[in-house]
Residue frames as qw, qx, qy, qz and C-alpha x, y, z in Angstrom:
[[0.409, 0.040, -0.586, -0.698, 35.80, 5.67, 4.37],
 [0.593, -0.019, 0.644, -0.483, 32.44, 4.06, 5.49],
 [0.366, 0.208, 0.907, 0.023, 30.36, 1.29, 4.14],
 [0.406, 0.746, 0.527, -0.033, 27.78, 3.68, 2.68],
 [0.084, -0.748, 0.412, 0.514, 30.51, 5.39, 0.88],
 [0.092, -0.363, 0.854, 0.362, 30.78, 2.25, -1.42],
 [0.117, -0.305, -0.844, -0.424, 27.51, 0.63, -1.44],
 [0.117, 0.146, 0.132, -0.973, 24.56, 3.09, -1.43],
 [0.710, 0.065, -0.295, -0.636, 22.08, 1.16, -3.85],
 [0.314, -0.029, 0.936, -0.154, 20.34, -1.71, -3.11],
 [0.418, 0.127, -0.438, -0.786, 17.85, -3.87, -4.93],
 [0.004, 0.054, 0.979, -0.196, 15.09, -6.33, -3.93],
 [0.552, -0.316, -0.504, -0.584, 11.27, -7.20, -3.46],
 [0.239, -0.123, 0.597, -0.756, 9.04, -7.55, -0.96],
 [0.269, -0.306, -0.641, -0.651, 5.66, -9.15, -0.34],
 [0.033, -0.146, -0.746, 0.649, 2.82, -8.76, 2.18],
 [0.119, 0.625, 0.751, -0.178, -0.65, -7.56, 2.76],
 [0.015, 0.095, 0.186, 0.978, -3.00, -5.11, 1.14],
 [0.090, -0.630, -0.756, 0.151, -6.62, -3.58, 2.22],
 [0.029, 0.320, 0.350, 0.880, -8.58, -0.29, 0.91],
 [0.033, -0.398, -0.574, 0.715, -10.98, 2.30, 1.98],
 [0.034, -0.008, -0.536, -0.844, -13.64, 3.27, 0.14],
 [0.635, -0.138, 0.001, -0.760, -17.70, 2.96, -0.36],
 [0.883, -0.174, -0.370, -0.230, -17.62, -0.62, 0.96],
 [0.041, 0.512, -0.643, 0.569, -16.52, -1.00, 4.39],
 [0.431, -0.158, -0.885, 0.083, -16.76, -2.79, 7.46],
 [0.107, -0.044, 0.594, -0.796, -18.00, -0.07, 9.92],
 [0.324, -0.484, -0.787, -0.205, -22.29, -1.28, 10.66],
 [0.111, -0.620, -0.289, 0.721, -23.30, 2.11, 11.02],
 [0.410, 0.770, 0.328, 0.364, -24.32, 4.95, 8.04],
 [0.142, -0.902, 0.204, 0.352, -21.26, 7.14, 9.54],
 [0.868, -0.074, 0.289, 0.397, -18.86, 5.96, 6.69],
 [0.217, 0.968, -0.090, -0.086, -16.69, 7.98, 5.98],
 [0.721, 0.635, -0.245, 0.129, -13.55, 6.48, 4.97],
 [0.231, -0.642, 0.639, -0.354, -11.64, 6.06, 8.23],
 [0.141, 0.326, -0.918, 0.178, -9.77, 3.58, 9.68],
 [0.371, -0.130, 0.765, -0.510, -12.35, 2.46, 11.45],
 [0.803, 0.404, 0.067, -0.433, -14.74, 1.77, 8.48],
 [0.235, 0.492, -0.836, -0.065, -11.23, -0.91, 7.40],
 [0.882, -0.137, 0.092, -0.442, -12.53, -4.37, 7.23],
 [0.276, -0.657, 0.696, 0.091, -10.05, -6.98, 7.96],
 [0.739, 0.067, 0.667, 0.063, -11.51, -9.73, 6.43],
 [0.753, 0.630, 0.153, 0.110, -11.17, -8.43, 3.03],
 [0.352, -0.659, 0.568, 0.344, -7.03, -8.03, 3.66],
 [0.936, 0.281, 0.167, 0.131, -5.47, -9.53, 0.48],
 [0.849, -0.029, 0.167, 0.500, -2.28, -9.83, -1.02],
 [0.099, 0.961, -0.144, -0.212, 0.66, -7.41, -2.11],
 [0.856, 0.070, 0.166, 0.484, 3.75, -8.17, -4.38],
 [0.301, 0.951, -0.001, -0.071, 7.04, -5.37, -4.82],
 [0.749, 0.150, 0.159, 0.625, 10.30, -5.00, -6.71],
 [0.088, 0.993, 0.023, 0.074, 12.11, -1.80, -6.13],
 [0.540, 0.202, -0.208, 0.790, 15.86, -0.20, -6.23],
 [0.435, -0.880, -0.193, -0.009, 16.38, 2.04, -3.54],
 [0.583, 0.447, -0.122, 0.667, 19.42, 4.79, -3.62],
 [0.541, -0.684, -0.397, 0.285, 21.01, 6.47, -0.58],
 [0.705, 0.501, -0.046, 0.500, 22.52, 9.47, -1.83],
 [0.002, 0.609, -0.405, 0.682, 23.18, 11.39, 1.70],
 [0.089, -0.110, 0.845, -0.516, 23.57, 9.86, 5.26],
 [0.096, 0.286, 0.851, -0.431, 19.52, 10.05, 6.53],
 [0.643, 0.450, 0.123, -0.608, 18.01, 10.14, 3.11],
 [0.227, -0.144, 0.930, 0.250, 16.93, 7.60, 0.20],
 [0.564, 0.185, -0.165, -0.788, 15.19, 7.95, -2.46],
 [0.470, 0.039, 0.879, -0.077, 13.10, 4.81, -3.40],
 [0.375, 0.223, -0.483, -0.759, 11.86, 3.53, -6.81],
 [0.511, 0.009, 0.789, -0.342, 8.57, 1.11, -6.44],
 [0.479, -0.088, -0.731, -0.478, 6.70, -1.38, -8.89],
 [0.312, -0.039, 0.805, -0.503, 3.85, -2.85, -6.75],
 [0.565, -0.152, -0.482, -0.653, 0.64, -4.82, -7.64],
 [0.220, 0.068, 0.655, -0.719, -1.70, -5.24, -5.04],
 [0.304, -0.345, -0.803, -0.379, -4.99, -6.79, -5.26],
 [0.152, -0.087, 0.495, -0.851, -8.28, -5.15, -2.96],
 [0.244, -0.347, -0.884, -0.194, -11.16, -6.63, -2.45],
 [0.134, -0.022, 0.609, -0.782, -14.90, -5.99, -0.72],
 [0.312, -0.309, -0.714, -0.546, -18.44, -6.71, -0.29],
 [0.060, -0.421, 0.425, -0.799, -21.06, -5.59, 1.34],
 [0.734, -0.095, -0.672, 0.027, -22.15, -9.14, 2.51],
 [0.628, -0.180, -0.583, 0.483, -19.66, -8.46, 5.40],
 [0.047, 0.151, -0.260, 0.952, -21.57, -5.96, 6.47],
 [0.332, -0.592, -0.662, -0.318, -24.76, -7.16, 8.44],
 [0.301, -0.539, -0.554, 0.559, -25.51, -4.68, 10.81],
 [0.229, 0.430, 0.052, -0.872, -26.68, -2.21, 8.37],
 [0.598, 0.577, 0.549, -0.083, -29.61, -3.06, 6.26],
 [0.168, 0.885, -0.109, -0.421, -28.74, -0.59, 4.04],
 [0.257, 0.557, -0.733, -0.293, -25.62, -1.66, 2.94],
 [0.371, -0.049, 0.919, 0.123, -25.80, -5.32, 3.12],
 [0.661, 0.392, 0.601, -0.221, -29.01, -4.88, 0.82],
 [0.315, 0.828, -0.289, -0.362, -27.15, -3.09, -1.65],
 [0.946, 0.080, 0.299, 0.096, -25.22, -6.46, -2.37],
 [0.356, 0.887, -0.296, 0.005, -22.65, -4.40, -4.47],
 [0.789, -0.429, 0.336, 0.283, -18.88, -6.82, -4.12],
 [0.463, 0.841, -0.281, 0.004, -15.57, -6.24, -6.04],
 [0.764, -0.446, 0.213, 0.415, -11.86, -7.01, -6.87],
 [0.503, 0.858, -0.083, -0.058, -9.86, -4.72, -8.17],
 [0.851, -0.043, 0.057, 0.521, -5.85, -5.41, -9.27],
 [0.029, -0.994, 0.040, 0.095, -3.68, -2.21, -9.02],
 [0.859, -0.251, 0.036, 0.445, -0.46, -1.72, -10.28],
 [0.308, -0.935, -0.009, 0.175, 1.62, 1.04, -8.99],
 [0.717, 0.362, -0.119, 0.584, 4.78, 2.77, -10.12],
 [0.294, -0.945, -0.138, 0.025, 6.07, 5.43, -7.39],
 [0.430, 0.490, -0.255, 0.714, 8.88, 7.62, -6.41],
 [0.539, -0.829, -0.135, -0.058, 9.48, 8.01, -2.47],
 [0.137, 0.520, -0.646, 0.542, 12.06, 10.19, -0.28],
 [0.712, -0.573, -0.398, -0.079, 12.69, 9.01, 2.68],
 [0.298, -0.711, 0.327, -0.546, 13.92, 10.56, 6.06],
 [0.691, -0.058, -0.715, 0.090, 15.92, 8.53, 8.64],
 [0.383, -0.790, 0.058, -0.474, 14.86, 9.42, 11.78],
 [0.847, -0.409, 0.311, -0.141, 16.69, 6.44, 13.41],
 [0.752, 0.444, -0.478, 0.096, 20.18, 5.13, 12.48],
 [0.769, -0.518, 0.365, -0.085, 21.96, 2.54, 14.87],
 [0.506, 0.739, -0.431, -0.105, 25.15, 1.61, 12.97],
 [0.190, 0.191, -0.915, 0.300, 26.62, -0.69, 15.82],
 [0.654, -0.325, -0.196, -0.654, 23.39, -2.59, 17.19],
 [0.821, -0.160, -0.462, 0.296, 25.42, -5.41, 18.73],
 [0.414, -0.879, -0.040, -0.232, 26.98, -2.47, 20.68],
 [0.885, -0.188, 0.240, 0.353, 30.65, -4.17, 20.00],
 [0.086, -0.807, 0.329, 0.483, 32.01, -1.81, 17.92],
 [0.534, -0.040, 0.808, 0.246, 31.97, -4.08, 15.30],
 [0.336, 0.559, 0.016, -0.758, 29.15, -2.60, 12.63],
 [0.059, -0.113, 0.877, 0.463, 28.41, -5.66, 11.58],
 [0.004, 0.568, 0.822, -0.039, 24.53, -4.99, 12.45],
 [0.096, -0.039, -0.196, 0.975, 22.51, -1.89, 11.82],
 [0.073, 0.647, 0.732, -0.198, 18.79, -0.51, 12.44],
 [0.105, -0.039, -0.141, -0.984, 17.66, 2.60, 10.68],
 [0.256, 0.655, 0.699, -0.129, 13.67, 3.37, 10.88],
 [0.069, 0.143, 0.362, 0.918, 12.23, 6.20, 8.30],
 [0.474, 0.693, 0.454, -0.299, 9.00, 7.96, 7.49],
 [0.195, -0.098, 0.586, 0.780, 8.93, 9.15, 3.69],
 [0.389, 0.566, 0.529, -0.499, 6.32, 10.16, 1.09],
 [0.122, -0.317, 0.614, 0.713, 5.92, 10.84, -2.76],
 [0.677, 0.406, 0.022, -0.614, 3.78, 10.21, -5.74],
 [0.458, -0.029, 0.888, -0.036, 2.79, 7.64, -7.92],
 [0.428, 0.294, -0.319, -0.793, 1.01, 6.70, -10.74],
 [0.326, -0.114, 0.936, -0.065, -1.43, 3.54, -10.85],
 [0.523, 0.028, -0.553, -0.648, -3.65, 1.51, -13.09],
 [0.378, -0.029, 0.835, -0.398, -6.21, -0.12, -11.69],
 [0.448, -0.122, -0.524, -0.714, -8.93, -2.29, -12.76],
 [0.561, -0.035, 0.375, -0.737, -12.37, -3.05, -10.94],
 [0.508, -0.026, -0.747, -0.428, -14.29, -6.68, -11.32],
 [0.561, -0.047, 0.574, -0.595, -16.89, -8.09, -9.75],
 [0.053, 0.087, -0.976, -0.194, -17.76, -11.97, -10.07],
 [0.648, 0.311, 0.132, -0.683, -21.54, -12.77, -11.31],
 [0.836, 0.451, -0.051, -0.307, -23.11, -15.47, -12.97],
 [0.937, -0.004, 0.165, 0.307, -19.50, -18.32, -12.54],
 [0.774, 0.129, 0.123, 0.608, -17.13, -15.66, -13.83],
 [0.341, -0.465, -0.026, 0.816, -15.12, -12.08, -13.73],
 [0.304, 0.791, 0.458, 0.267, -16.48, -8.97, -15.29],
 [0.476, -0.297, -0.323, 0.762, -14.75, -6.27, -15.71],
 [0.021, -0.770, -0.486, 0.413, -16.88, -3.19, -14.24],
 [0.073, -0.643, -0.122, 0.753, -15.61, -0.37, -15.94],
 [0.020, 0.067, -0.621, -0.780, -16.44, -0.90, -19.46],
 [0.220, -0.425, -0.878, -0.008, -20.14, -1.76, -18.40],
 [0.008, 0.258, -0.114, 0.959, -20.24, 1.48, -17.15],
 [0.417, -0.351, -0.830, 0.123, -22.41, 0.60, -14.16],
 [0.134, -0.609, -0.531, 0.574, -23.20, 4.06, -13.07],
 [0.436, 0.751, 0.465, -0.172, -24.13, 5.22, -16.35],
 [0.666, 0.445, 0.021, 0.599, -22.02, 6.61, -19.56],
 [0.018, 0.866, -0.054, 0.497, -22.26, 9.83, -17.86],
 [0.391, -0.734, 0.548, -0.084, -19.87, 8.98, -15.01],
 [0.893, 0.293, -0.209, 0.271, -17.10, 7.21, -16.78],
 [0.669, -0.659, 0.311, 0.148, -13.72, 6.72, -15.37],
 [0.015, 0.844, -0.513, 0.155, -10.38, 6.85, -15.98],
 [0.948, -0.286, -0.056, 0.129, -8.46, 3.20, -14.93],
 [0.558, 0.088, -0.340, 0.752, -4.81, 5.44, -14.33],
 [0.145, -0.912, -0.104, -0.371, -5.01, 7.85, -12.23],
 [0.302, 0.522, -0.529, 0.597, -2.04, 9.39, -9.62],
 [0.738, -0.611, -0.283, 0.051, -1.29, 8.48, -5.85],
 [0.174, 0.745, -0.407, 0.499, 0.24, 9.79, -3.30],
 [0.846, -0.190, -0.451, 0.212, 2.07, 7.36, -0.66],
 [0.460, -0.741, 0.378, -0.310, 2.73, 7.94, 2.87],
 [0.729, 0.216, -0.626, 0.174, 5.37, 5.73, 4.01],
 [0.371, -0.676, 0.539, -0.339, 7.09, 4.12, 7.63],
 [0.885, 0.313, -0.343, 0.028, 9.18, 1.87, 7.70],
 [0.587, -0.642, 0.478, 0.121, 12.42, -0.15, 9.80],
 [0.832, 0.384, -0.399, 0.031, 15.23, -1.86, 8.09],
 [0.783, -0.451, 0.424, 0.064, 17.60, -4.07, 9.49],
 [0.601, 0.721, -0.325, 0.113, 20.90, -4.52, 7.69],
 [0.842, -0.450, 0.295, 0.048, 23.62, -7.15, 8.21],
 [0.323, 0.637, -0.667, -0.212, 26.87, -8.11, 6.55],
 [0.982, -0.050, -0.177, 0.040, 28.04, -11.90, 5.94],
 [0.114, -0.913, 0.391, -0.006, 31.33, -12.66, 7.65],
 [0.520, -0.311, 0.795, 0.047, 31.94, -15.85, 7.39],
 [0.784, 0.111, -0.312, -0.525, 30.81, -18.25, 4.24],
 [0.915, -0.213, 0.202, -0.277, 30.21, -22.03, 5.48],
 [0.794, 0.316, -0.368, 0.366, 34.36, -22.87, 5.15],
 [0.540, -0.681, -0.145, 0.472, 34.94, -20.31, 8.01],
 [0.421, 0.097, 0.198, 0.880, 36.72, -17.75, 5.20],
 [0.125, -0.588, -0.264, 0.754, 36.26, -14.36, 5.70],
 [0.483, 0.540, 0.603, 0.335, 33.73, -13.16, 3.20],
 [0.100, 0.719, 0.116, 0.678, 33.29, -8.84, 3.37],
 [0.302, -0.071, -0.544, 0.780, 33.82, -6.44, 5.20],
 [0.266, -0.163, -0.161, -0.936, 30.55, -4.37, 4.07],
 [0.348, 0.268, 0.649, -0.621, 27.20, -4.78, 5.16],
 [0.125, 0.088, -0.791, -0.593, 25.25, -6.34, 2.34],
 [0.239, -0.359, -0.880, -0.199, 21.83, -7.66, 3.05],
 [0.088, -0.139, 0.406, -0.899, 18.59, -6.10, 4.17],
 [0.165, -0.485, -0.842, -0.168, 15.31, -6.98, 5.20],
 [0.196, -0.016, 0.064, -0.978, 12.43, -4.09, 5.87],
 [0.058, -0.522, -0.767, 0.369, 8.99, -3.74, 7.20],
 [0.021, 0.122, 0.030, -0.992, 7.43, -0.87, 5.81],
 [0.228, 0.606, 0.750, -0.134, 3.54, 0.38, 5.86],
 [0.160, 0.050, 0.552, 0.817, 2.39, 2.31, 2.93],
 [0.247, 0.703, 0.539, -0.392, -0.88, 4.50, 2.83],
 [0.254, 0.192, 0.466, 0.825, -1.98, 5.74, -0.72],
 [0.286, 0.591, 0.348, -0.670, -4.16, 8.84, -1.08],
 [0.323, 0.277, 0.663, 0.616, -5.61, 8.48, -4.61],
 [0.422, 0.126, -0.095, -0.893, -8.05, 10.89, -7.15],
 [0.415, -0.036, -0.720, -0.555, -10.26, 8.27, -7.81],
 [0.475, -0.084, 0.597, -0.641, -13.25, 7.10, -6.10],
 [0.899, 0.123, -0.294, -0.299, -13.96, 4.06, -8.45],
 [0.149, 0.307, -0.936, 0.085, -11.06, 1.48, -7.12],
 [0.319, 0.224, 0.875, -0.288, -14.46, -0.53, -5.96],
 [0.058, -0.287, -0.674, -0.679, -16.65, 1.00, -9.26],
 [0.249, -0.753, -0.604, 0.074, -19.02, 2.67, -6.59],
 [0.441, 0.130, 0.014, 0.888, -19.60, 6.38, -6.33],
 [0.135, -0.073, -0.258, -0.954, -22.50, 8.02, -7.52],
 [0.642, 0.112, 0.197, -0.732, -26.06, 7.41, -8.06],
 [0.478, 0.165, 0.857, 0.098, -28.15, 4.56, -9.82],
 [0.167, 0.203, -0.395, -0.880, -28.56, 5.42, -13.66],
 [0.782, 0.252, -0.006, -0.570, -31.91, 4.26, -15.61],
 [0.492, -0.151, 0.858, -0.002, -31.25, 0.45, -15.25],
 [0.657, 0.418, 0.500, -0.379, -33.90, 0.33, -17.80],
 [0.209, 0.938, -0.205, -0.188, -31.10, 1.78, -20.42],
 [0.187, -0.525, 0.826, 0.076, -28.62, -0.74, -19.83],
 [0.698, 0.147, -0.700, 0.035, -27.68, -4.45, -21.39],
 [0.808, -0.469, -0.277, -0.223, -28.56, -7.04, -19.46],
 [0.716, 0.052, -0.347, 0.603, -24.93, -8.11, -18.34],
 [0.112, 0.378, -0.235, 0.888, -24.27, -4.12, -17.33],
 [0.581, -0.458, -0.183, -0.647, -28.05, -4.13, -15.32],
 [0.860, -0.274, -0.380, -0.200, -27.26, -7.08, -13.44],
 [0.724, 0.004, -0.266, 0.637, -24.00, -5.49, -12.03],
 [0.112, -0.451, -0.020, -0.885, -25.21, -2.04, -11.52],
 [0.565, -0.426, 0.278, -0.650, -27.91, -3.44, -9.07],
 [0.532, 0.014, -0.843, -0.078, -27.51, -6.52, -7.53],
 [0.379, -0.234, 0.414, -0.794, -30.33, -6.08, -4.71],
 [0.778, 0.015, -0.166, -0.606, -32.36, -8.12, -5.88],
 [0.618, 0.295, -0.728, 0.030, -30.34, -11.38, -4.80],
 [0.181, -0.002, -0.676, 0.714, -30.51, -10.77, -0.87],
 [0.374, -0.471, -0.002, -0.799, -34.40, -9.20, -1.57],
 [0.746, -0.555, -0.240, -0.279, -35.88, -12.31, 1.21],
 [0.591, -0.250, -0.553, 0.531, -33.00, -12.48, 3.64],
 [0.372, -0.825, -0.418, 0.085, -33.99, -10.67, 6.40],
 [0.437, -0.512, -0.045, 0.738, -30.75, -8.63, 7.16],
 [0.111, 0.230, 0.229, 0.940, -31.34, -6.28, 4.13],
 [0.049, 0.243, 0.407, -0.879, -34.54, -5.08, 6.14],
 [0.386, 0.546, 0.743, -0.039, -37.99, -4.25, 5.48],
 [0.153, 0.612, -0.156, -0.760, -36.90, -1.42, 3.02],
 [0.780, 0.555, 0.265, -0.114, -38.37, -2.41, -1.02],
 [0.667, -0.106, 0.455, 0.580, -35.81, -3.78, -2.82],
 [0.271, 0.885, 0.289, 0.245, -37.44, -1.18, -5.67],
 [0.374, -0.910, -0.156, 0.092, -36.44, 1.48, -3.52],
 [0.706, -0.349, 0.237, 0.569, -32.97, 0.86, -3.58],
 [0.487, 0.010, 0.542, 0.684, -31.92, 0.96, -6.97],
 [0.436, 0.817, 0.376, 0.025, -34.78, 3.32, -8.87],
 [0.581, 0.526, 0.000, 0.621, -32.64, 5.92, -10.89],
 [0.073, 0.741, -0.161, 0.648, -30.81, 8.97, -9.10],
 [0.785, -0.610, -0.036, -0.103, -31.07, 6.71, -5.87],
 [0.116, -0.829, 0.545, 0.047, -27.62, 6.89, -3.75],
 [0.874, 0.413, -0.257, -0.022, -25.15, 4.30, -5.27],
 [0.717, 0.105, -0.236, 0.648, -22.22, 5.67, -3.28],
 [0.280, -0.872, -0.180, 0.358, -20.71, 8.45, -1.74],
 [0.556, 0.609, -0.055, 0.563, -18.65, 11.04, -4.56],
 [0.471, -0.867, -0.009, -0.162, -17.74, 12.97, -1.46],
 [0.385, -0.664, 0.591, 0.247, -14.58, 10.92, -0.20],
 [0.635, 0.418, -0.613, -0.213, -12.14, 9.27, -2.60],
 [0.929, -0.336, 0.151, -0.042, -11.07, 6.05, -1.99],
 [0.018, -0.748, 0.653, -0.117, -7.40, 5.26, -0.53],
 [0.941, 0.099, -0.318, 0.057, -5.32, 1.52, -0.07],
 [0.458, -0.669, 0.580, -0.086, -2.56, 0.61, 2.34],
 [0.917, 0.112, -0.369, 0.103, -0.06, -2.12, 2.29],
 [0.307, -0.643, 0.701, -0.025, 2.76, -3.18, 4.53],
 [0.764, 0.532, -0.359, -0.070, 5.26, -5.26, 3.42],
 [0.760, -0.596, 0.208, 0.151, 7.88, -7.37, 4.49],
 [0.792, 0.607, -0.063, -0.030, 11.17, -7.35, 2.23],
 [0.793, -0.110, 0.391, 0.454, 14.48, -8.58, 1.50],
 [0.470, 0.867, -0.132, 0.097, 17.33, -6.51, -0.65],
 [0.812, -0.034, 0.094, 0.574, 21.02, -6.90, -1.52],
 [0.116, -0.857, 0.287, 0.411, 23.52, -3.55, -1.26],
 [0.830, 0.401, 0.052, 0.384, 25.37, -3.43, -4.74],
 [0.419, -0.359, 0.155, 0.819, 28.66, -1.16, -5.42],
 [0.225, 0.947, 0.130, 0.188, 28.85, 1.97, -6.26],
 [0.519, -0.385, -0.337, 0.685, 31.11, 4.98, -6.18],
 [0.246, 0.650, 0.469, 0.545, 29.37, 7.59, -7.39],
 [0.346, -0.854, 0.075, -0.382, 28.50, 9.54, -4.33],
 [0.518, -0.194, -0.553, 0.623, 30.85, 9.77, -0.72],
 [0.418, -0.665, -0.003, -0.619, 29.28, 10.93, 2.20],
 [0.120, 0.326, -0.741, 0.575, 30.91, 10.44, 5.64],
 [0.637, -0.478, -0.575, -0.190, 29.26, 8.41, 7.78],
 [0.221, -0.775, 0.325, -0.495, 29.17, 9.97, 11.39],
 [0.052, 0.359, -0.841, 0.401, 30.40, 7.82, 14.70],
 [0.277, -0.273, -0.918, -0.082, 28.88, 4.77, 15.67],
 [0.181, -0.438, -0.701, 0.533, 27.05, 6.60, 18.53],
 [0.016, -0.138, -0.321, -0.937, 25.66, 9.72, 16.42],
 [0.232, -0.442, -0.720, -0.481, 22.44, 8.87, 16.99],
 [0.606, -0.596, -0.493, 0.187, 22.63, 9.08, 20.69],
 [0.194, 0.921, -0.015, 0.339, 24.31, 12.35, 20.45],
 [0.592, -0.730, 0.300, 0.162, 27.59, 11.64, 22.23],
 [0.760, 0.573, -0.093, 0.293, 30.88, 11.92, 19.82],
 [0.688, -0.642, 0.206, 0.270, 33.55, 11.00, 21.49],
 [0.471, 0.826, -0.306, 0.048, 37.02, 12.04, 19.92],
 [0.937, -0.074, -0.160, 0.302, 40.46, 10.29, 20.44],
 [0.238, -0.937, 0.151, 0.209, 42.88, 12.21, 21.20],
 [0.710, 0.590, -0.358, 0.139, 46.58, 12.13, 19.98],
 [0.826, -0.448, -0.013, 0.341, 49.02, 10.60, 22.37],
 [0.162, -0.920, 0.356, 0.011, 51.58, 13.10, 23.59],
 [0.922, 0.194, -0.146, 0.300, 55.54, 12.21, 22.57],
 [0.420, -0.845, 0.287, 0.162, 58.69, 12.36, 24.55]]
């Protein structure tokens, strides 16, 4: 009987970093197109998750996630395109995520000390699944938070949705240890009980508001003041020099580009986390020889009797 014969689920949280792709980037150029390279590092911000996570065959595991993640941009930190920096357009949006990932161990090291002992182990995965998140868009104006999507800032005719479905790429290492001792010198388990993980997380979403930018500029002239003054906010940057010598008019007049509806817009996190193996005995599934991975299964023989 192995260890993951008895304790299969674990539960725990994680926290770490989180940063989005979308119509405000960092690349200072007018190729943006939603790649990595258009990722702007200063607007990295936080990530917080609580998930149970169930192994119910050797070198799979399904994972259940809660996450809420905060993204941020603006296109301030972008001076090397007039363009965008004169568009002035800045956000934060909170997101919080409910998913459902398999995952796939491509890597399992069951004796990592290499003592035969299996009191250390190293597994790495990729995985993937779906999701289902609410987000909400604000941008800060005038001493305090507004949130964008009831303001409808690119005109009633292109309302939005704040739930809409994702679909997470995962990769990921864990590291998994057992206690043997507790601080009397008594011998505490024999199982492996405690993990900590590393995993990055890329979401493809439908939605191309998580920053409330998309489309066009509607008849400003149509809108409450509050909704007018978030819809274009060109006019704040019109005498610094980096928004160029294009008329601040220009920008914003109606049907002018606002965004790009072309790509959606996608988020990432990587995490760092901590979980505890409970009991179970629902499932048994044989766990192969320490060396399995390395593809050399050595058998014992039976000593011959005289």
């Amino acid at each position: 009987m192995s260890s993951a014969q008895l304790y299969i689920w674990d539960i725990g949280g994680g926290v770490g970093a989180s940063n989005y792709l979308g119509d405000i980037g960092g690349y200072d150029g007018p190729q943006n197109d939603n790649s990595l390279k258009d990722l702007h590092i200063k607007s990295t911000n936080f990530s917080i998750n609580a998930f149970a996570r169930v192994r119910p065959v050797y070198r799979m595991s399904l994972k259940f996630d809660l996450t809420w993640a905060r993204i941020k941009g603006a296109d301030s930190l972008t001076k090397e395109w007039p363009e965008r920096y004169a568009r002035n357009l800045s956000f934060r949006t909170d997101i919080i995520e409910l998913s459902a990932q398999a995952h796939y161990f491509f890597l399992i090291i069951n004796d990592l000390a290499g003592k035969k002992r299996f009191n250390k182990a190293l597994y790495s995965y990729i995985g993937g699944g779906v999701g289902l998140m609410y987000y909400n868009p604000q941008a800060y104006y005038d001493g305090q938070w507004y949130n964008l999507q009831p303001l409808n800032t690119e005109g009633k005719e292109n309302q939005y949705a704040r739930i809409a479905p994702t679909l997470p790429l995962s990769f990921g290492m864990i590291f998994e240890w057992r206690d043997e001792r507790d601080r009397y010198g008594h011998k505490v388990d024999r199982y492996r009980r405690h993990r900590v993980g590393l995993e990055l997380c890329y979401r493809f979403t439908s939605t191309d508001y998580l920053d409330d930018i998309s489309t066009d500029y509607p008849n400003l002239d149509a809108m409450d003041e509050t909704s007018r003054n978030l819809s274009s906010r060109s006019s704040e940057v019109a005498d610094d020099p980096r928004s160029g010598d294009i008329p601040i008019e220009n920008y914003t007049t109606e049907g002018s580009p606002r965004g790009d509806p072309s790509d959606k817009d996608h988020f990432m996190t990587i995490t760092l986390s901590y979980s505890y193996i409970i009991k179970t005995h629902k499932r048994k599934f044989r766990r192969p020889k320490y060396n399995y991975v390395y593809g050399n299964v050595k058998r014992r023989g039976k000593r011959a009797r005289y």
